[in-house]
MIDOSE-1310 file (N, C-alpha, C; in nm, 2 decimals, decimal comma, always signed):
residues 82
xxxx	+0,08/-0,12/+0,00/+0,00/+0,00/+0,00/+0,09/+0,12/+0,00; +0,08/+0,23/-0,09/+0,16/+0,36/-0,10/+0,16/+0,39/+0,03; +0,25/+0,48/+0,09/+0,25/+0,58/+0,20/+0,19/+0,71/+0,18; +0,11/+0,78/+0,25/+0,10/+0,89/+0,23/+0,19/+1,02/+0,25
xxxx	+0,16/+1,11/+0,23/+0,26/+1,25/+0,24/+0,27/+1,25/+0,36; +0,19/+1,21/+0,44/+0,22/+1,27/+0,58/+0,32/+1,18/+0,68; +0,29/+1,01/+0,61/+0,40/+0,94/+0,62/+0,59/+0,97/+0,61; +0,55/+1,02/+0,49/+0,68/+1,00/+0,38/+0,74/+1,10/+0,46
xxxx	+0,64/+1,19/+0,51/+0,72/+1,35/+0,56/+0,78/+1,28/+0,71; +0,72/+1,23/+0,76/+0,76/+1,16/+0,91/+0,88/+1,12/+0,88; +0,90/+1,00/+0,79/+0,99/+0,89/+0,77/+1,14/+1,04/+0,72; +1,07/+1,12/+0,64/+1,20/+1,20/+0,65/+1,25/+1,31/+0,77
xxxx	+1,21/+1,30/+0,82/+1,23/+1,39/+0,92/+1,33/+1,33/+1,04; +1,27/+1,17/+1,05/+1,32/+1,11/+1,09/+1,47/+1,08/+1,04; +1,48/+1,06/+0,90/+1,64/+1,03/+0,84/+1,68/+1,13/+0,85; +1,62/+1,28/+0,86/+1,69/+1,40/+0,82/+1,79/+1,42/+0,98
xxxx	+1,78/+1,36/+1,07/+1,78/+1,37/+1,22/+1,87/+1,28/+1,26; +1,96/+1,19/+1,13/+2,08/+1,11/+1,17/+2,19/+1,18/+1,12; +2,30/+1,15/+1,18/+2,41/+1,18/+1,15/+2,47/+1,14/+1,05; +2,57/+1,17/+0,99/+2,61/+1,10/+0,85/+2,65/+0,96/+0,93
xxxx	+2,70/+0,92/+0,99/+2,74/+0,79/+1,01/+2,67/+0,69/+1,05; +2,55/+0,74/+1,12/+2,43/+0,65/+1,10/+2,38/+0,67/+0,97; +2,35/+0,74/+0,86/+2,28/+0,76/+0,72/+2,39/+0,63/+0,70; +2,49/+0,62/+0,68/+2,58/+0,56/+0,62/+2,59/+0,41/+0,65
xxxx	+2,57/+0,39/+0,75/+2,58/+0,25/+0,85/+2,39/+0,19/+0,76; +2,31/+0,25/+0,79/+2,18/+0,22/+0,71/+2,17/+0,17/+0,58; +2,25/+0,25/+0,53/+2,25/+0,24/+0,37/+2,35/+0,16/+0,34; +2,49/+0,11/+0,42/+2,54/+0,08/+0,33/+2,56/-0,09/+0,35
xxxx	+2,55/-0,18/+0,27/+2,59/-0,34/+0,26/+2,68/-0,40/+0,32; +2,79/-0,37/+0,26/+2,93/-0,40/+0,27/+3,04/-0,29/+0,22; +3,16/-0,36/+0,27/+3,26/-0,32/+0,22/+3,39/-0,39/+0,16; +3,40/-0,36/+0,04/+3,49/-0,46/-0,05/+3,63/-0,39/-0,01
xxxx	+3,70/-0,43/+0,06/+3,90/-0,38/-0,04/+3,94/-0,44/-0,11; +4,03/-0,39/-0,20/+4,05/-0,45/-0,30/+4,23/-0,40/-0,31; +4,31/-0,44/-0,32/+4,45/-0,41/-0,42/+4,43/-0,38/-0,54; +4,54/-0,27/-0,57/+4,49/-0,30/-0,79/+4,65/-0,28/-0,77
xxxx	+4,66/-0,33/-0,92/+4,77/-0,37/-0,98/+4,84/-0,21/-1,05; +4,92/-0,15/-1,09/+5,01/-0,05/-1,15/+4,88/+0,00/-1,27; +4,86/-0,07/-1,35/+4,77/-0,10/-1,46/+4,67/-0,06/-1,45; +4,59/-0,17/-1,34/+4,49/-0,14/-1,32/+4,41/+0,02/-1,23
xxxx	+4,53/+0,06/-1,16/+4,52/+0,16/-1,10/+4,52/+0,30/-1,22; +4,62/+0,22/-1,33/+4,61/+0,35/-1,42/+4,49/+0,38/-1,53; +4,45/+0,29/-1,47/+4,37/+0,29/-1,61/+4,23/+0,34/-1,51; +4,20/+0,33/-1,39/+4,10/+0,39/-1,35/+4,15/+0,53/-1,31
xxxx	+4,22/+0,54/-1,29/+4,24/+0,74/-1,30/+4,27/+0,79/-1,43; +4,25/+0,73/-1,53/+4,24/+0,75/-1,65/+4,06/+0,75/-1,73; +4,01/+0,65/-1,63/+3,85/+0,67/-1,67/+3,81/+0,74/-1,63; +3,86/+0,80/-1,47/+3,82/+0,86/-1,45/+3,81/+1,06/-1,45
xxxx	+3,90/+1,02/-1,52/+3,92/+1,19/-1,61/+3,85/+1,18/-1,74; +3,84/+1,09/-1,77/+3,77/+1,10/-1,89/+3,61/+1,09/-1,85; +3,56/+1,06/-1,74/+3,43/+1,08/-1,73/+3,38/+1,20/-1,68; +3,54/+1,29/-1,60/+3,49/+1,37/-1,53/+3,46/+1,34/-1,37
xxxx	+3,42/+1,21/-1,35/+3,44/+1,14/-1,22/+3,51/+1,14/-1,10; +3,53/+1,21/-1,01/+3,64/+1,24/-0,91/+3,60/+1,15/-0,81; +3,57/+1,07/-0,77/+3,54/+0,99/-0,65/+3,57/+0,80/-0,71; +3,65/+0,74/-0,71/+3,63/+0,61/-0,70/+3,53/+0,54/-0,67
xxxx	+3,42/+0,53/-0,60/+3,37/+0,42/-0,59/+3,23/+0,51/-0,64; +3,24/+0,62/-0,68/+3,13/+0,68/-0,75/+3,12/+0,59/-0,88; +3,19/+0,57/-0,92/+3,27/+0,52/-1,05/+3,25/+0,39/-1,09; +3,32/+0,32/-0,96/+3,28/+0,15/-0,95/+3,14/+0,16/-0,96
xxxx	+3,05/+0,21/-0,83/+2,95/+0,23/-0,84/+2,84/+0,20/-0,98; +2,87/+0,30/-1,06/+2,81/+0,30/-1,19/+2,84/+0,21/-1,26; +2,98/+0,15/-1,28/+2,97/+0,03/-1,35/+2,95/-0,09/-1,29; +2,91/-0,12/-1,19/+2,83/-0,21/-1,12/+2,67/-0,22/-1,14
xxxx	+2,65/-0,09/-1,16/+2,47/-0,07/-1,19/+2,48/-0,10/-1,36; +2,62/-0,06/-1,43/+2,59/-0,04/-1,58/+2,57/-0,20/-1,60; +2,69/-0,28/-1,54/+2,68/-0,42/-1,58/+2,57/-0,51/-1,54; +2,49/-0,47/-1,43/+2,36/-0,53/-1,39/+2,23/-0,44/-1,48
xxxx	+2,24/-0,39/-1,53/+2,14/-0,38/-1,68/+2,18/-0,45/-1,76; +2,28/-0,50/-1,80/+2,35/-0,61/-1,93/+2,25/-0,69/-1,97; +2,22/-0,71/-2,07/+2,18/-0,88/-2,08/+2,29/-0,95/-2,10; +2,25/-1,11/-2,04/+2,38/-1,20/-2,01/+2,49/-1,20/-2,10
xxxx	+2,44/-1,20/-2,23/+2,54/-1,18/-2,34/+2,59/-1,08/-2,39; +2,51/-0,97/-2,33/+2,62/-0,82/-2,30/+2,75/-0,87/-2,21; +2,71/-0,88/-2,10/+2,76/-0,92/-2,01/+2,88/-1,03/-2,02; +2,86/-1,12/-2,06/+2,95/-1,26/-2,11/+3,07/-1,19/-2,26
xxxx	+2,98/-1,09/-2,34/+3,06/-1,04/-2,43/+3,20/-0,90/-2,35; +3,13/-0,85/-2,26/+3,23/-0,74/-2,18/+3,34/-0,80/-2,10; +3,31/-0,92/-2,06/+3,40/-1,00/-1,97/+3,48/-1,06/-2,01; +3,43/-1,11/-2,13/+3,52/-1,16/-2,24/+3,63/-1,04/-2,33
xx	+3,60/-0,95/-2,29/+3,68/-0,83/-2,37/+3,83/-0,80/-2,26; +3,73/-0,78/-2,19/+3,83/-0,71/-2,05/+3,94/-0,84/-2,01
């Protein structure tokens, strides 16, 4: 069943009243580390001037959402490239 406005306004008022570290702890899943290789490091601060991108996992981010749109054989054909 939708929420109403008067809901939705509650429910925000509520999130608007956390700290960023609680907003953050809520929203977020996990956390990956990762090493990158010479290469690999250069080639993501290289995407990411060319996108304009200043944040890393802004970045990752997107191509995590871009590859979960794929159909499988988008997907099976990009992995096969890379």
């Amino acid at each position: 069943m939708a929420k109403t406005a008067t809901e939705r306004k509650r429910e925000q008022r509520v999130r608007d009243k956390l700290s960023s570290q609680e907003k953050e702890a809520a929203l977020l899943s996990r956390k990956i580390v990762t090493a990158l290789y010479h290469n690999d490091d250069a080639a993501l601060k290289r995407t990411m001037a060319r996108t304009g991108i200043g944040e890393e996992q802004d970045l990752i981010s997107r191509f995590i959402r871009g590859a979960d749109r794929m159909t499988d054989e988008q997907l099976a054909d990009h992995v096969r490239i890379a």
